[in-house]
N, C-alpha and C positions, 0 to 999 in steps of 0.2 A: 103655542107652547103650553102643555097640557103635565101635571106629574101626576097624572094618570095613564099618558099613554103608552097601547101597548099595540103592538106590533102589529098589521094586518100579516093573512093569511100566505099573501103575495104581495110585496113592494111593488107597488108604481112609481114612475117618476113625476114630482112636481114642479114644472119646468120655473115655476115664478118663488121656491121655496131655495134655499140653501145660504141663504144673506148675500155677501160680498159678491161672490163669483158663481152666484145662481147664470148669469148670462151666458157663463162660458164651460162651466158642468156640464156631463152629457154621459146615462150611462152606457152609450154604443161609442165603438171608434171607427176610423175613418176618417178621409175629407166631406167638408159643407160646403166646400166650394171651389171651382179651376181657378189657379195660380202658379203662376213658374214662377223659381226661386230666383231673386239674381243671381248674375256671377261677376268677379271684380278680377284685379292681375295677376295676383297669389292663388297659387296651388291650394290655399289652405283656406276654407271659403265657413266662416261661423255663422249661425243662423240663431239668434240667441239674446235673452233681455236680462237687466243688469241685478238679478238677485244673487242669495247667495251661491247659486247654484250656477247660472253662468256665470260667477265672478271666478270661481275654480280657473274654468279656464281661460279665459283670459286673461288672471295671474298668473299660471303657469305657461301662454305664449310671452308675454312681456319678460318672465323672465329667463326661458330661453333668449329673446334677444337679447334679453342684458348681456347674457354670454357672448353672445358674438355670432349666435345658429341664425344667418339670415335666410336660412330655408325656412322659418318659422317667423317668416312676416303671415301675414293674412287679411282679410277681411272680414268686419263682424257686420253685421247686416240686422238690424232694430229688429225683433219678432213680440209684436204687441198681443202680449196673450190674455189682455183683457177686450181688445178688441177678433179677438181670434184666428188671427195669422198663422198661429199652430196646427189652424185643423185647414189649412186649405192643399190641395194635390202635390204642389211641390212638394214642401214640409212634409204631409207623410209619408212621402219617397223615402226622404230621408230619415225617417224617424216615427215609425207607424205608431207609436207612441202619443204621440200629438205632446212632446216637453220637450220645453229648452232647457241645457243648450244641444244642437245638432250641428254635426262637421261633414263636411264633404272633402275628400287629398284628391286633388285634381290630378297628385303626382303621378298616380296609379293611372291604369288601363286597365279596365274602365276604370273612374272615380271609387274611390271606397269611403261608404260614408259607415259614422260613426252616431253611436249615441249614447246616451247616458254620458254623466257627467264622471263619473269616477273609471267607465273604459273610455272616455276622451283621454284624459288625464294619464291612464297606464300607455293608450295606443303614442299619444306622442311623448312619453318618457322612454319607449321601448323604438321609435321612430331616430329620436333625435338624442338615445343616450345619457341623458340627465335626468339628476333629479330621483332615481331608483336605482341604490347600491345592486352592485354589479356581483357582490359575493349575495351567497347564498340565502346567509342568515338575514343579515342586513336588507337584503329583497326580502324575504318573507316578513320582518317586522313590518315594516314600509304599510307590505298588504294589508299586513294585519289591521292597523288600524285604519287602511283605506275603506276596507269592507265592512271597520266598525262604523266611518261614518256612512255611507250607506247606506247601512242598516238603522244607524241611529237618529240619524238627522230628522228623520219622518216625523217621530216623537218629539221633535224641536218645533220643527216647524208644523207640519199639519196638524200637532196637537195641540204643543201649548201654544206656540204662535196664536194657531185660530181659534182658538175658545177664550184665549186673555187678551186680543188684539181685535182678531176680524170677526169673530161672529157675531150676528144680529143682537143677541141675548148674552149674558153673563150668566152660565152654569156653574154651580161652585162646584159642584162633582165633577165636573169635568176639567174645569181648572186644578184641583187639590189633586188630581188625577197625574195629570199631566206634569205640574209642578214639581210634582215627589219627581218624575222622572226625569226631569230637565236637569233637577238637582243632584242626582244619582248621576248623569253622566257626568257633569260639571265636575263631581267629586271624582270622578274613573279619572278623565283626564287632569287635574290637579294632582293627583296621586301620580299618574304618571309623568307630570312635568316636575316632579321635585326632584327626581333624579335626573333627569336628561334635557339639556338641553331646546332640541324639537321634541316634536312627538315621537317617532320612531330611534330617537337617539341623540347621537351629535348632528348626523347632518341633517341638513334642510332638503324634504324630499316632498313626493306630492301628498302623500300624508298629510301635513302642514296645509299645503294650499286648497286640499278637501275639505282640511275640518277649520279652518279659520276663520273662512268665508260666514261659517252657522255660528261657531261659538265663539271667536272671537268679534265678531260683529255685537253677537247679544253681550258679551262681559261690557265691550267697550260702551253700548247703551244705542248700536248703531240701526238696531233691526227691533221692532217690537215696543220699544220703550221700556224696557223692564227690568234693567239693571238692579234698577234699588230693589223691586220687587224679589229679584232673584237674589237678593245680597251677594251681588256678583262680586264687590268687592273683597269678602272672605275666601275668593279662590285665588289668593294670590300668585301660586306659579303659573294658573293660565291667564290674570293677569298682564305677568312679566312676561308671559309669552306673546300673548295679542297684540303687545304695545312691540315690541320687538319686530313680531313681521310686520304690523301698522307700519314703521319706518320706513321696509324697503323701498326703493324708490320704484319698481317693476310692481309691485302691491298697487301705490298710489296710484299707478295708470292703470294696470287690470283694473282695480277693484270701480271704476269710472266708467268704463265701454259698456255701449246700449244699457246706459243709468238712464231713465226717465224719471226719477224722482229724488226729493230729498235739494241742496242748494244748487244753482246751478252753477255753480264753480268744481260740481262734482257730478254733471252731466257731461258723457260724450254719448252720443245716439247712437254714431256707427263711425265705426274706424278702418279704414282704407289704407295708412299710408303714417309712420311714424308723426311727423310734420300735424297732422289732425291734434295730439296734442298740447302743440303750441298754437294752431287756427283757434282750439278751442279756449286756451287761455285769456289770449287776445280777446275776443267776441265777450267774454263775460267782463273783462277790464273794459272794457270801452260801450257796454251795456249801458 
């Protein structure tokens, strides 16, 4: 780390450089390696590890079942992408991307697989009918702030995240950078939750389950450690809102599937079969 440096002519890659996730960086895509994906008894087959980002969706199957859509059981299946399970054949069948989380609907002929975590999230609100107001406006709101998080999150996570959490070094230019913008959304959605309810409004839609996973996670102090940092405290309505969906009981199990980290009372690796989270309750009581 040099604050003199300046740019070569042409970027090369330094395969032993980038701190945390130097191992699993690469700027080519592709598979490194043959592997076929499992498959389990559900049509609806997740390939996916327990950040904010697969936690979308598997808040949003758990609470399909809460409803009662037992077409929306499925299987999550561990994808350790620090060991790099993302970059091998199956996986980028499904997802040339090489990120979790990825879906395969077995229901279909052939399979239709799905990626990206926010058209997971539209393809089974538009699959199974919930969760995305059915009138116009009310759908477009929804969008709207689906595609803010989207858009936004990146600056959550792969900016402040990793320059105030995972990188090698502490840059204050990059933190103060980032900061201002963690705190400029934080204040977008505060302003939007003093009026409403969810994000999109009164109802509870996948909006909610996109952006709660990144910002309710950091308000409540669950991602990053950075609460106080962020004086997460002074955004009171998102707040009121984090602790609110926190509650749900279809939260508390999504937000758990392929968790590798954090207490293990709040690990499930992979889930097959409702029943996995009482195996897994048990197993840590009797630990």
């Amino acid at each position: 780390m040099s604050d003199n440096y300046q740019p070569p002519k042409v970027w090369t890659w330094d395969k032993f450089g980038g701190g945390a996730f130097a191992n699993i960086n690469r700027p080519v895509s592709g598979p490194t390696h043959d592997k076929t994906l499992p498959v389990g008894k559900h049509p609806l087959q997740l390939y996916s590890l327990g950040t904010p980002n697969g936690q979308k969706v598997t808040i949003m199957l758990e609470e399909l079942l809460a409803k009662g859509v037992s077409e929306a059981e499925y299987d999550a299946w561990l994808i350790r992408i620090g060991e790099g399970d993302q970059f091998s054949s199956g996986f980028v069948e499904v997802n040339p991307n090489s990120k979790i989380p990825a879906l395969r609907d077995h229901s279909t002929t052939p399979p239709t697989r799905v990626f990206e975590s926010g058209a997971i999230l539209l393809y089974l609100a538009e699959k199974f009918g919930h969760f995305l107001p059915k009138d116009l406006p009310g759908r477009t709101e929804t969008l709207n702030w689906l595609f803010w998080l989207q858009g936004s999150a990146p600056f959550l996570g792969g900016g402040f995240g990793h320059f105030y959490n995972y990188a090698p070094v502490k840059i204050e230019y990059a933190i103060n950078r980032f900061t201002m913008e963690a705190k400029r959304q934080l204040d977008v959605l505060d302003k939007q939750l003093a009026n409403h309810k969810f994000i999109a409004g009164d109802e509870y839609t996948i909006a909610d389950m996109a952006i709660w996973p990144w910002y309710g996670n950091v308000v409540l102090g669950n991602v990053y450690d950075a609460a106080e940092f962020l004086d997460a405290g002074s955004y009171k309505n998102v707040q009121r809102w984090a602790q609110e969906i926190f509650a749900r009981p279809a939260v508390k199990r999504g937000r758990i599937v392929n968790r590798t980290f954090g207490a293990p009372n709040e690990q499930l690796h992979e889930r097959h079969d409702a029943s996995d989270f009482d195996t897994q309750t048990e197993d840590k009581r009797n630990a």
